[in-house]
py3Dmol code that shows the C-alpha trace and the ligand (Angstrom):
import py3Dmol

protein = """\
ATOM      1  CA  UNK A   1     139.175  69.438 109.618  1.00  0.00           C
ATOM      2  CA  UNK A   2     140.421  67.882 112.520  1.00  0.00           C
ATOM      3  CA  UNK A   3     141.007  64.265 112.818  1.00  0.00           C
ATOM      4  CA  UNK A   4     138.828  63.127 110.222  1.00  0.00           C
ATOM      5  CA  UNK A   5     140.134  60.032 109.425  1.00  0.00           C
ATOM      6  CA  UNK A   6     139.662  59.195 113.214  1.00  0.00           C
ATOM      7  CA  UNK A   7     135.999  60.133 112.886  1.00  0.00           C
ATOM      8  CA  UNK A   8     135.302  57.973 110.127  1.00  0.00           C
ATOM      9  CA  UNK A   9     136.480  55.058 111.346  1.00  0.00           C
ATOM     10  CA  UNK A  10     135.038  55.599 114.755  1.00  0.00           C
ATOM     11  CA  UNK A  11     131.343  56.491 113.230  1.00  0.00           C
ATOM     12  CA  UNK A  12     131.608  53.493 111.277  1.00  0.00           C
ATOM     13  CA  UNK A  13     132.690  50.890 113.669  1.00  0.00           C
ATOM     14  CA  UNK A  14     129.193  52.446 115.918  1.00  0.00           C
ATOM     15  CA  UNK A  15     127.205  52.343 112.696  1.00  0.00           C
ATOM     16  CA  UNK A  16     127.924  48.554 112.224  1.00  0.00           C
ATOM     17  CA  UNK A  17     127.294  47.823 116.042  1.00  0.00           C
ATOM     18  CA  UNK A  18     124.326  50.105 116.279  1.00  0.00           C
ATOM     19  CA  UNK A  19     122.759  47.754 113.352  1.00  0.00           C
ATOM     20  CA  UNK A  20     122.665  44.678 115.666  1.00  0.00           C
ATOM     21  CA  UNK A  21     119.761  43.787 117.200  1.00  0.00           C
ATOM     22  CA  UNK A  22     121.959  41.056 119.469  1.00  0.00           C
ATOM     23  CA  UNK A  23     125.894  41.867 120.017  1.00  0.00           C
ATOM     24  CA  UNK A  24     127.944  39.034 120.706  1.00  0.00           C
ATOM     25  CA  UNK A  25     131.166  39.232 122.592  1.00  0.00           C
ATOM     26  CA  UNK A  26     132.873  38.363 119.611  1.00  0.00           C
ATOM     27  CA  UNK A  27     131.360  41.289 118.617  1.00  0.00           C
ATOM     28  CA  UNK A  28     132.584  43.637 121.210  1.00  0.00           C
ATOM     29  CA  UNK A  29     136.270  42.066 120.427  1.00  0.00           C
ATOM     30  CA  UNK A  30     135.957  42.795 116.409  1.00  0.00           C
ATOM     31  CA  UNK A  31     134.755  46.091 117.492  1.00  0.00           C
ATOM     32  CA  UNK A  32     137.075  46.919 120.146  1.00  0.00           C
ATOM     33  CA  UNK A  33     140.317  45.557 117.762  1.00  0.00           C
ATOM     34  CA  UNK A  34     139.125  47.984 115.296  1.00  0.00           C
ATOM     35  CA  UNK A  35     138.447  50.949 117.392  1.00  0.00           C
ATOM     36  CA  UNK A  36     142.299  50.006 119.101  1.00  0.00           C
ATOM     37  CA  UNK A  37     143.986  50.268 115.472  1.00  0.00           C
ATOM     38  CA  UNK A  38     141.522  53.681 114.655  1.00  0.00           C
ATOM     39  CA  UNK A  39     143.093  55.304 117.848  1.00  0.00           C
ATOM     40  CA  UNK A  40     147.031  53.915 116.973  1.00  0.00           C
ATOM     41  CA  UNK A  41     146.487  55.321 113.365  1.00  0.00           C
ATOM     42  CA  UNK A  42     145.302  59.099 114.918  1.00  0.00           C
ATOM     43  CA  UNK A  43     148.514  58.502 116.680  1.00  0.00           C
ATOM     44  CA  UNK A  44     147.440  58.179 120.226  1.00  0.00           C
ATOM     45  CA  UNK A  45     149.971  56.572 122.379  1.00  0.00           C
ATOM     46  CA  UNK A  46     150.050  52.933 122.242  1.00  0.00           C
ATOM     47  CA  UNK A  47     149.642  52.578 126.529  1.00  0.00           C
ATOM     48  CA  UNK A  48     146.992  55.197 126.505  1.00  0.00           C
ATOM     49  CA  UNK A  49     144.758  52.722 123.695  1.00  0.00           C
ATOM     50  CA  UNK A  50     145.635  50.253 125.263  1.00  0.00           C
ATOM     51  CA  UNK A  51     144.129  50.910 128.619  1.00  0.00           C
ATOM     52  CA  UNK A  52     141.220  52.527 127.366  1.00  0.00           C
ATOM     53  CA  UNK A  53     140.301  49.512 124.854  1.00  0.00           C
ATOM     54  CA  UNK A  54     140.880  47.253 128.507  1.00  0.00           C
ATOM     55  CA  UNK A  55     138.387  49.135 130.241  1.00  0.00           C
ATOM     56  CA  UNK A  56     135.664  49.564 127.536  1.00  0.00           C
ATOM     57  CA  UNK A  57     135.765  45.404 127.144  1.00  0.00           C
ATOM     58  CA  UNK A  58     135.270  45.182 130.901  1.00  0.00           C
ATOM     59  CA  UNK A  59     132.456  47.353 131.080  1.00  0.00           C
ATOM     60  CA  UNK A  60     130.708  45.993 128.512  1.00  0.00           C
ATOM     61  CA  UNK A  61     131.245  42.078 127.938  1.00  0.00           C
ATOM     62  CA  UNK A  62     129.622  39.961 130.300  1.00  0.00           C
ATOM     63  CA  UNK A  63     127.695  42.650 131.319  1.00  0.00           C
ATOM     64  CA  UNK A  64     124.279  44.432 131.781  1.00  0.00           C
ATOM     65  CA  UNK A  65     124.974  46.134 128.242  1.00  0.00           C
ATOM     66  CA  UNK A  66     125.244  42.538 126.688  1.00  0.00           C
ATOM     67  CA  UNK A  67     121.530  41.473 128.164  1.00  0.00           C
ATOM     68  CA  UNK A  68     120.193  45.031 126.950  1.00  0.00           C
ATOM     69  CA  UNK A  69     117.427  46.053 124.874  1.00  0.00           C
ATOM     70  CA  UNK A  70     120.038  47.751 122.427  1.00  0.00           C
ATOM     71  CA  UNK A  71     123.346  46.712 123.186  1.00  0.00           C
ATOM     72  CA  UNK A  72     124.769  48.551 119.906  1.00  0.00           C
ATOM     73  CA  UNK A  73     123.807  51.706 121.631  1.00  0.00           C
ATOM     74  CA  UNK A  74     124.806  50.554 125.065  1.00  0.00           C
ATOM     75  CA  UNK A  75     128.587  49.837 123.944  1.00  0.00           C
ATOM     76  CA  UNK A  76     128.358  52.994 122.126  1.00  0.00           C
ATOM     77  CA  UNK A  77     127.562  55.481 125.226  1.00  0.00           C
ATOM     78  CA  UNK A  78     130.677  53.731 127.047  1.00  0.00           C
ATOM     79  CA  UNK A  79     132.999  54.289 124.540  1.00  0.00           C
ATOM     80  CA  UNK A  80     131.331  58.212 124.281  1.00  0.00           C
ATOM     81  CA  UNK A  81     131.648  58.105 128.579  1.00  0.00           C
ATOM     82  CA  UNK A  82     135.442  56.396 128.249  1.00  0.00           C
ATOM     83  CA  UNK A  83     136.594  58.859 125.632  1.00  0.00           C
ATOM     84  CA  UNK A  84     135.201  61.830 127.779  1.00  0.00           C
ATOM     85  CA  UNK A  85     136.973  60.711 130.654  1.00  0.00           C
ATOM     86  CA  UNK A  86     140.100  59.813 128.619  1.00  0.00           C
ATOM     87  CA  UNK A  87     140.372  63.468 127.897  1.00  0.00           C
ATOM     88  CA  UNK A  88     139.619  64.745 131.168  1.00  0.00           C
ATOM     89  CA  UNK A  89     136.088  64.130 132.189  1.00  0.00           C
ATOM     90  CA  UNK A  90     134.758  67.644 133.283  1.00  0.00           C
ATOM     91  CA  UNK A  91     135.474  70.845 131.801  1.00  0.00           C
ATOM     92  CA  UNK A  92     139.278  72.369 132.802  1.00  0.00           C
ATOM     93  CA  UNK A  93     138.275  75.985 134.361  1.00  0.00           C
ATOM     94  CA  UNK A  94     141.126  78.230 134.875  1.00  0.00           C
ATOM     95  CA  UNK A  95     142.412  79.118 138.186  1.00  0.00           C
ATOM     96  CA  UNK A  96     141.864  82.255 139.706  1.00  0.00           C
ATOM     97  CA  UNK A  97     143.417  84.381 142.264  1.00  0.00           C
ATOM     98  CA  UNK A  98     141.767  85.399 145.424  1.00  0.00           C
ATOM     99  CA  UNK A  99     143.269  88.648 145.034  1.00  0.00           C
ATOM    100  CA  UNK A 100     143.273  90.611 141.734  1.00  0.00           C
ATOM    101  CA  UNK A 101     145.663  90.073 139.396  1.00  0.00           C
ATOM    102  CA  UNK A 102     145.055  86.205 138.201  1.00  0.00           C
ATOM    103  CA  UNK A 103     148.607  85.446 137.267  1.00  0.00           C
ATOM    104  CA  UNK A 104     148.952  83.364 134.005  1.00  0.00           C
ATOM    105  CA  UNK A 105     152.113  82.088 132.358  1.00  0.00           C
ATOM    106  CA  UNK A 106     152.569  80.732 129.020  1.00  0.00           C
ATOM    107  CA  UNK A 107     155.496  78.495 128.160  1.00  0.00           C
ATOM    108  CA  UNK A 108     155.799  76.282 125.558  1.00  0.00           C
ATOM    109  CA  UNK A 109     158.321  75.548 122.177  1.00  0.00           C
ATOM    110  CA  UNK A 110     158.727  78.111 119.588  1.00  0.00           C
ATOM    111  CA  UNK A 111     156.369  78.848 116.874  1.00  0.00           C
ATOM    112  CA  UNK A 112     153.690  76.386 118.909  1.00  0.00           C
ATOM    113  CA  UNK A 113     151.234  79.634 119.141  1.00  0.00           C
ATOM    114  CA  UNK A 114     152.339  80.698 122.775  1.00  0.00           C
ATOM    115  CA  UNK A 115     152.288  84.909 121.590  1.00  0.00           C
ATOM    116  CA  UNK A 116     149.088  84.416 119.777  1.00  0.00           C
ATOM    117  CA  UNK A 117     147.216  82.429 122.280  1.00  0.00           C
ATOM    118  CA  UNK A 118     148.450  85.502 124.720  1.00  0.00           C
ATOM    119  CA  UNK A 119     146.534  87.489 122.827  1.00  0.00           C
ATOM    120  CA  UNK A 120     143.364  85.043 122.661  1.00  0.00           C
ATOM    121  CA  UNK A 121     143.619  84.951 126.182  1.00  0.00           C
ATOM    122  CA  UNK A 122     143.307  88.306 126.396  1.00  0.00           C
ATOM    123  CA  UNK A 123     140.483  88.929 123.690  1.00  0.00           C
ATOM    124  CA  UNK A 124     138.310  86.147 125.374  1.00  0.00           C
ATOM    125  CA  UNK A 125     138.622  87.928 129.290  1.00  0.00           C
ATOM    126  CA  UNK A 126     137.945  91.262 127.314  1.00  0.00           C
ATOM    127  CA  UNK A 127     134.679  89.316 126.025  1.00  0.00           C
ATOM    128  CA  UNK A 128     133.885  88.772 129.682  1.00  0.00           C
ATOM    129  CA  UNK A 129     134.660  92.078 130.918  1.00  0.00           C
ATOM    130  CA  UNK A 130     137.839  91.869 132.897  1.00  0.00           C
ATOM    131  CA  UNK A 131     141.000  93.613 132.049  1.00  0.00           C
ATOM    132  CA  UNK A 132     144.313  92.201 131.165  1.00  0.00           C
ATOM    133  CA  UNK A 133     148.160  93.198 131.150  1.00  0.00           C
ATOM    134  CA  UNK A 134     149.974  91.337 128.351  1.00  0.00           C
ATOM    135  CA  UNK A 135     153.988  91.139 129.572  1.00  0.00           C
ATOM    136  CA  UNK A 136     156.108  90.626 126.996  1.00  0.00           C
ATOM    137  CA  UNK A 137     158.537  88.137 128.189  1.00  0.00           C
ATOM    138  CA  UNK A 138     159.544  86.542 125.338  1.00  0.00           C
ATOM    139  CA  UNK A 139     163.660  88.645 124.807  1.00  0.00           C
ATOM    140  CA  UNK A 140     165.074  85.484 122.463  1.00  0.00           C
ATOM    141  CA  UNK A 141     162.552  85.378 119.630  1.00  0.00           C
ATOM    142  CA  UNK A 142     163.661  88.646 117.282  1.00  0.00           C
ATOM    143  CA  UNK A 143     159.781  90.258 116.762  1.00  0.00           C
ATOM    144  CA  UNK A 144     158.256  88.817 119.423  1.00  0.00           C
ATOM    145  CA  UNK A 145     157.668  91.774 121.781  1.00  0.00           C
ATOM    146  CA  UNK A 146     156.806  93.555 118.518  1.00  0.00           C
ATOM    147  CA  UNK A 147     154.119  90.646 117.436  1.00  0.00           C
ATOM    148  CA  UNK A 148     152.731  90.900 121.004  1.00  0.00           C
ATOM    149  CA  UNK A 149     152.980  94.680 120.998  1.00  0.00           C
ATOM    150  CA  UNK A 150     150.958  94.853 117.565  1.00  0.00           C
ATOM    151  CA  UNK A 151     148.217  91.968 118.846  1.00  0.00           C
ATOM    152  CA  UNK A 152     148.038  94.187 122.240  1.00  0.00           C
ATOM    153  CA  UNK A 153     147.243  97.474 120.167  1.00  0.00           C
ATOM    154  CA  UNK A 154     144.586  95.695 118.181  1.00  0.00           C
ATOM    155  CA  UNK A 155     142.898  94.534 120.821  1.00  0.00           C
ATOM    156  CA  UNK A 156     143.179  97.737 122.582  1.00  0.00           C
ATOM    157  CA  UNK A 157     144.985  95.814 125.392  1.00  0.00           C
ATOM    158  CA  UNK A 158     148.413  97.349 127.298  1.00  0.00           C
ATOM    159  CA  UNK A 159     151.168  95.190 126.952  1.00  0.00           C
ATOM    160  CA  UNK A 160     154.408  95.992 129.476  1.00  0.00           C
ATOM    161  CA  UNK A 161     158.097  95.440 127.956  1.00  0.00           C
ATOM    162  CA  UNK A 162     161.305  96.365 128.889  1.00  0.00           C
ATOM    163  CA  UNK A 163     163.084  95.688 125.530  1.00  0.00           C
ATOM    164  CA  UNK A 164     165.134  92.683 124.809  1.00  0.00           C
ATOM    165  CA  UNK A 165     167.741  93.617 127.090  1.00  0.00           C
ATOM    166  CA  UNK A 166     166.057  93.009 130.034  1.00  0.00           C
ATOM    167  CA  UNK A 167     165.793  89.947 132.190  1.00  0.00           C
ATOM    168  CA  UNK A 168     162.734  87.992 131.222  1.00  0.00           C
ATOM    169  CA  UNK A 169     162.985  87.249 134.723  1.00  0.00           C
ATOM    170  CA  UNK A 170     163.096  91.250 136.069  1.00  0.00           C
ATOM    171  CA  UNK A 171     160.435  91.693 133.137  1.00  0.00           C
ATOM    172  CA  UNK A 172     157.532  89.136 134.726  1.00  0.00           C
ATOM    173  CA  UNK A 173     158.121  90.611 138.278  1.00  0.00           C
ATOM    174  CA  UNK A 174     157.930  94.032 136.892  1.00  0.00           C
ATOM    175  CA  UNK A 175     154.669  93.435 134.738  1.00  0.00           C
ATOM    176  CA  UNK A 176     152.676  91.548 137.538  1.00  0.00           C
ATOM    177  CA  UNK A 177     153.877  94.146 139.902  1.00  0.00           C
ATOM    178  CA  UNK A 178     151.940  96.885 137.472  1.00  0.00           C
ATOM    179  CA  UNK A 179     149.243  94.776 137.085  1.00  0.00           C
ATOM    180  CA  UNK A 180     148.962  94.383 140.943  1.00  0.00           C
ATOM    181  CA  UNK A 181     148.693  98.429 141.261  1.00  0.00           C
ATOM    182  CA  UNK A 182     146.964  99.217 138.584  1.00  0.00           C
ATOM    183  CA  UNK A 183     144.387  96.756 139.027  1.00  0.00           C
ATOM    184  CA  UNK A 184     144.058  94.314 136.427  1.00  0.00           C
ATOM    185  CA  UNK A 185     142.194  91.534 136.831  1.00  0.00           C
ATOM    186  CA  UNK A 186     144.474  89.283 134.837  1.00  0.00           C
ATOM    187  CA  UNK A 187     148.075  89.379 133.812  1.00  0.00           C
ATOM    188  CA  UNK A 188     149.424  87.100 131.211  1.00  0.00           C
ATOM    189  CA  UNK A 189     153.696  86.557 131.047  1.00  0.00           C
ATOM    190  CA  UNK A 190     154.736  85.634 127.232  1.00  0.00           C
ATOM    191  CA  UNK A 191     157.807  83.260 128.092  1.00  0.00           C
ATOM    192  CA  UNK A 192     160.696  82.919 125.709  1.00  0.00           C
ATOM    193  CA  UNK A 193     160.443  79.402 123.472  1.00  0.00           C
ATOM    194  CA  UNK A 194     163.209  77.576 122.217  1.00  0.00           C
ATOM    195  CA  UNK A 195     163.366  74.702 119.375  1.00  0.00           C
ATOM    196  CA  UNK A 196     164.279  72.257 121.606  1.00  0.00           C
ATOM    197  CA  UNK A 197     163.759  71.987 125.627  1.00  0.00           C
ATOM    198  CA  UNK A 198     166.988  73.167 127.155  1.00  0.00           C
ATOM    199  CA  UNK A 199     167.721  73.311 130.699  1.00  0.00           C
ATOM    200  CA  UNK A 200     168.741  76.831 130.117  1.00  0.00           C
ATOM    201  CA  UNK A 201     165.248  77.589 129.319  1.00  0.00           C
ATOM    202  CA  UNK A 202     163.945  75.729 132.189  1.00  0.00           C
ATOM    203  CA  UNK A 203     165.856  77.094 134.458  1.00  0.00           C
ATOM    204  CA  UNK A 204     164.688  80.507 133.532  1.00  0.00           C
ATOM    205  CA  UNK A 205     161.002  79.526 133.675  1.00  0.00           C
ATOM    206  CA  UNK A 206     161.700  77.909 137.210  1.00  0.00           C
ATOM    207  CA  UNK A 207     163.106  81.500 138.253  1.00  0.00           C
ATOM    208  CA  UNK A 208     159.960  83.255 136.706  1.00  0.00           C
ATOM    209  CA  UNK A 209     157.560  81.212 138.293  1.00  0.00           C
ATOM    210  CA  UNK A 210     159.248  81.354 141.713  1.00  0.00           C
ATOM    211  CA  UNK A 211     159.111  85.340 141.252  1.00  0.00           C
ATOM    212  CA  UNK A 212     155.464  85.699 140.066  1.00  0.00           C
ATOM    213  CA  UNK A 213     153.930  82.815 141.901  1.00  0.00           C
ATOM    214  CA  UNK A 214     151.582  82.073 138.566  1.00  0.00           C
ATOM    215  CA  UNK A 215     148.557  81.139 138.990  1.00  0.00           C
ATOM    216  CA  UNK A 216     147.874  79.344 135.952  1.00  0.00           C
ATOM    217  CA  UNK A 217     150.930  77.634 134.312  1.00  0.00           C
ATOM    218  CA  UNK A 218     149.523  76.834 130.546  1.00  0.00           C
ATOM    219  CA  UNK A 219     151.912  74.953 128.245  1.00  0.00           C
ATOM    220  CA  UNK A 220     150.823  75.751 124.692  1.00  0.00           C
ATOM    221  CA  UNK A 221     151.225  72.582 122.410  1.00  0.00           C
ATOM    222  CA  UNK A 222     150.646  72.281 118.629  1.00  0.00           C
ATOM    223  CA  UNK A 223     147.898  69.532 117.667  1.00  0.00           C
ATOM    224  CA  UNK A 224     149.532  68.737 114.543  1.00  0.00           C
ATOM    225  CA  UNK A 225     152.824  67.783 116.276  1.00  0.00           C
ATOM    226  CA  UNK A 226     150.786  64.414 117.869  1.00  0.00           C
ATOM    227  CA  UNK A 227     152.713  62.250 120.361  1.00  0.00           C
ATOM    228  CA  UNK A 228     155.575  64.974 120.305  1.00  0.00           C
ATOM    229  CA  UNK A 229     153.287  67.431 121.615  1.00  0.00           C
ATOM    230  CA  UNK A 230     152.772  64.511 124.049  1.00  0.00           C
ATOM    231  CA  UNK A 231     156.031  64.050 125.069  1.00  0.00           C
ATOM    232  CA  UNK A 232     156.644  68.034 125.534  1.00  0.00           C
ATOM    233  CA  UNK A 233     153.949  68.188 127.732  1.00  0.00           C
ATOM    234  CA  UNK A 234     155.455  65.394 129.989  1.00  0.00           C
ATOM    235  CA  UNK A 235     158.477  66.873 130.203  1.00  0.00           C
ATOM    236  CA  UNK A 236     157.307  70.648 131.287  1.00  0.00           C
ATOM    237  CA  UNK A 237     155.208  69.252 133.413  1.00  0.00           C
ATOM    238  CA  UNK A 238     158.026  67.322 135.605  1.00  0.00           C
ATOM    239  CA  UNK A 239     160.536  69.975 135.269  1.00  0.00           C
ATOM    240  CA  UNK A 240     157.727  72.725 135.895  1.00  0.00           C
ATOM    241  CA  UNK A 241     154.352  71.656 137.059  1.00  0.00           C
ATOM    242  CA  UNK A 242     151.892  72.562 134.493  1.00  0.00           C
ATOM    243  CA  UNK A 243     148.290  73.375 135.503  1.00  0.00           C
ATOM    244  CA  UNK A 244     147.438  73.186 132.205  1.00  0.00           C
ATOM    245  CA  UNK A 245     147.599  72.950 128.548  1.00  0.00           C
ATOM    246  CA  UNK A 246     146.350  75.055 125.151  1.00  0.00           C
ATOM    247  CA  UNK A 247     146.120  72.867 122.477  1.00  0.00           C
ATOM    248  CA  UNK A 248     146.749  74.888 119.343  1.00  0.00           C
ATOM    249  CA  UNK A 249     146.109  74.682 115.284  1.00  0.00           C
ATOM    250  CA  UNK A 250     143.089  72.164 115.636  1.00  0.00           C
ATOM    251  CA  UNK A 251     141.748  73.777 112.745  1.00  0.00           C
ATOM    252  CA  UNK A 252     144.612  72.278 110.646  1.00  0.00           C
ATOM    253  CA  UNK A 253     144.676  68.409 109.776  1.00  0.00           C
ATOM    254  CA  UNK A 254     145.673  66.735 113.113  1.00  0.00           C
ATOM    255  CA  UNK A 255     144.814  63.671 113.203  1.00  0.00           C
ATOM    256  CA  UNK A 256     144.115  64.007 117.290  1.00  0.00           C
ATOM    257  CA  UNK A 257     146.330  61.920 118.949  1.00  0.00           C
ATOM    258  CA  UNK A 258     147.623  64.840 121.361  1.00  0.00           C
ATOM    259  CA  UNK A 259     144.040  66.009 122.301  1.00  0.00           C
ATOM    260  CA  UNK A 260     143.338  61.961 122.905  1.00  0.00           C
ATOM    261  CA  UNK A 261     146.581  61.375 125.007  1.00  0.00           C
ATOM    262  CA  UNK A 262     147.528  64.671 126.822  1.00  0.00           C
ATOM    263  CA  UNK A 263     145.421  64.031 129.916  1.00  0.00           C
ATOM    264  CA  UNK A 264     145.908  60.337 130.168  1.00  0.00           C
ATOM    265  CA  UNK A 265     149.832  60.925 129.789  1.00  0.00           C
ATOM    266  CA  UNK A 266     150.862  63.991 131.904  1.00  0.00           C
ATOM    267  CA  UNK A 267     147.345  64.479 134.163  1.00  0.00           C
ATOM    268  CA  UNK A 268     147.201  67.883 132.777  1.00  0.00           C
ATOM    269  CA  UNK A 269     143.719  69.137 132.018  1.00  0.00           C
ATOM    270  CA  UNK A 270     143.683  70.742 128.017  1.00  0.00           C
ATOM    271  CA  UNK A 271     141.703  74.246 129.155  1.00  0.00           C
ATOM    272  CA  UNK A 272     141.659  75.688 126.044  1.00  0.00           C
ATOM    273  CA  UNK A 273     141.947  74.694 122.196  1.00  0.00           C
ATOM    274  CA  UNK A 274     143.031  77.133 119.492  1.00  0.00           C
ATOM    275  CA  UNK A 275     141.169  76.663 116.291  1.00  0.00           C
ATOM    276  CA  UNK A 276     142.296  79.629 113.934  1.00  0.00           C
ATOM    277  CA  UNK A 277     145.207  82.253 113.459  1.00  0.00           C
ATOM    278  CA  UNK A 278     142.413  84.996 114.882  1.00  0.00           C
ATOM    279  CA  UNK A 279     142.503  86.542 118.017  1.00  0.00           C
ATOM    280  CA  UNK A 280     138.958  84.894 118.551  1.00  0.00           C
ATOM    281  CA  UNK A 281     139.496  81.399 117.586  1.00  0.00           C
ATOM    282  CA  UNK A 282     140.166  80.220 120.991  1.00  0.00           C
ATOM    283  CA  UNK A 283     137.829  77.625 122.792  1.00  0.00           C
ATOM    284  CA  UNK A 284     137.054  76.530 126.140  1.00  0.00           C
ATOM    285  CA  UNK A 285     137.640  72.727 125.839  1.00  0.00           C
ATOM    286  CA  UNK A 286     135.266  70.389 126.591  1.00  0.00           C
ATOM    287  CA  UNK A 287     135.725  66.745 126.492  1.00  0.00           C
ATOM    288  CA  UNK A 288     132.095  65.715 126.435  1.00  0.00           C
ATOM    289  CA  UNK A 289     131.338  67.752 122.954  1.00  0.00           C
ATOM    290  CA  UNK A 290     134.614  66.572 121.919  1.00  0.00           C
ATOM    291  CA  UNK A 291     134.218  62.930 122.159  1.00  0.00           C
ATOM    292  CA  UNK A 292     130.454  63.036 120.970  1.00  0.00           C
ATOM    293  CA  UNK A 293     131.961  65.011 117.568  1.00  0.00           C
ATOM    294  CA  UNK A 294     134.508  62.065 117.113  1.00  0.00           C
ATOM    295  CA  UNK A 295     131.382  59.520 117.245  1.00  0.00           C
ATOM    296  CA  UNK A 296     129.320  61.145 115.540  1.00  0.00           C
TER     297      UNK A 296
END
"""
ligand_1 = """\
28
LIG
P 155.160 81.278 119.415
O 156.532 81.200 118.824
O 154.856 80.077 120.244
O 154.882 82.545 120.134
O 154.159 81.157 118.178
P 153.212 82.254 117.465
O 152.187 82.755 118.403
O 154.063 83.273 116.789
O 152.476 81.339 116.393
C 153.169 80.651 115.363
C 152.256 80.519 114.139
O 151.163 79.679 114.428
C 151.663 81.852 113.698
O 151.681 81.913 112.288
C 150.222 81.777 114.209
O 149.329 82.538 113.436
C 149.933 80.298 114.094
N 148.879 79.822 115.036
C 148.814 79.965 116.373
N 147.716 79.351 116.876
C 147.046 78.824 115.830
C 145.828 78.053 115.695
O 145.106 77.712 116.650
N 145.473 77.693 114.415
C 146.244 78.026 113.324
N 145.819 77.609 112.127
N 147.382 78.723 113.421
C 147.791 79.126 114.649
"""
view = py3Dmol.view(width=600, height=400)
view.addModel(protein, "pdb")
view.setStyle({"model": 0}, {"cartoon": {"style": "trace"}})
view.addModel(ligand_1, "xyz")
view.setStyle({"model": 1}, {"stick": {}})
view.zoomTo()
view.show()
């Protein structure tokens, strides 16, 4: 399961404060110190707890929460209210197009889940009744027009390629220009991943985006990479502009340090979480049910 560890510390820091009938400040400090070294050891970036700790302690010493009925509980909905907004508040929705085809790209590192979350994409607009092109952009990775080709035909979805000899570049103009006359509703560009972010690769996405004017630019990170995933995301999103991010693999044993620090690091919204290797284990992410699952 997902950051555990974080969750039990978390649920037990509330439990001790929820037993107080008074709460001290020195309280709130013990409290707050612990919940700072719970967040550090799930690996959330060090400026990120920092900040957050700072503005739970000002909302809640020397204030109405301290002269309340149940303070325990009062501290307790801040930090739930503080570690919604932390990861982004509201709910993420994805963009759409005024005009049909909603244009979606997916970049990210290799091997993060960028081809399978394609095809998750695809499964979930097929849920809600809306058709999808899958392009198959991705010319580097040997397989990876054939993984996306084999996801497409089990989910009964078309997926345009060109081979690897094409530009991925002539490929994503090609595949939202099919998309545009044949009236999909959504088209979704596999991008190539690399190991390591090159400016060769960047470069290429810059030219793809500037040719298919994407609606949705979704950088697909892996959970269990923490502040790296972090750190990936920062860097897309100044040499690209994100709109958002898929955090992937939070079924495995992340200890949630990327799904606490995305947001607050790059300002991109996480829209969607991946939670399995099937084509339906993909989640709309919501920061409220999030945070209230950490605290238990
Ligand atoms: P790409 O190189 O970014 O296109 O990565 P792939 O889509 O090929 O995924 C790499 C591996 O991660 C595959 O074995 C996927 O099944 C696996 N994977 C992708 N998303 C998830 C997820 O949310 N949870 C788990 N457990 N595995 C995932």
């Amino acid at each position: 399961m997902a950051f555990e560890g974080l969750s039990e510390r978390m649920q037990s820091i509330m439990r001790k404060l929820r037993g107080k009938g008074k709460v001290t400040e020195a309280d709130v400090k013990e409290a707050m110190r612990e919940v700072r070294l719970a967040l550090l050891e799930a690996d959330v970036n060090f400026r990120v707890v920092r900040d957050f700790v700072n503005r739970v302690k000002e909302r809640v010493v020397g204030q109405e929460v301290m002269r309340s009925l149940t303070p325990g509980q009062q501290v307790i909905k801040v930090v739930n209210e503080e570690l919604t907004q932390l990861m982004g508040g509201e709910r993420s929705k994805l963009n759409q197009a005024l005009r049909s085809p909603t244009v979606i790209m997916m970049v990210g590192l290799q091997g993060t889940g960028k081809t399978t979350s394609s095809g998750k994409l695809a499964r979930y607009f097929q849920k809600q009744n809306r058709r999808t092109l899958l392009v198959a952009g991705d010319v580097y990775r040997p397989a990876a027009i054939r993984q996306l080709e084999v996801l497409g035909e089990s989910l009964d979805t078309p997926v345009f390629s060109l081979g690897d000899q094409e530009s991925p570049v002539v490929i994503a103009r090609r595949g939202v220009e099919k998309a545009r006359e044949e009236g999909f509703d959504y088209v979704i560009i596999d991008t190539a991943g690399r190991l390591h972010i090159d400016e060769e690769m960047m470069g290429e996405l810059r030219k793809i985006r500037e040719q298919v004017s994407p609606d949705e630019i979704l950088l697909v990170v892996d959970a269990m990479t923490g502040q790296d995933a972090v750190n990936v995301a920062e860097s897309f999103n100044q040499q690209l502009g994100l709109t958002g991010v898929v955090l992937t693999k939070l079924d495995g044993d992340t200890r949630g340090g990327a799904a606490l620090s995305v947001k607050a690091v790059t300002d991109c919204p996480i829209k969607f979480v991946g939670t399995g290797e099937k084509t339906d284990a993909l989640e709309p992410f919501f920061p409220d049910r999030m945070a209230s699952r950490i605290l238990g």
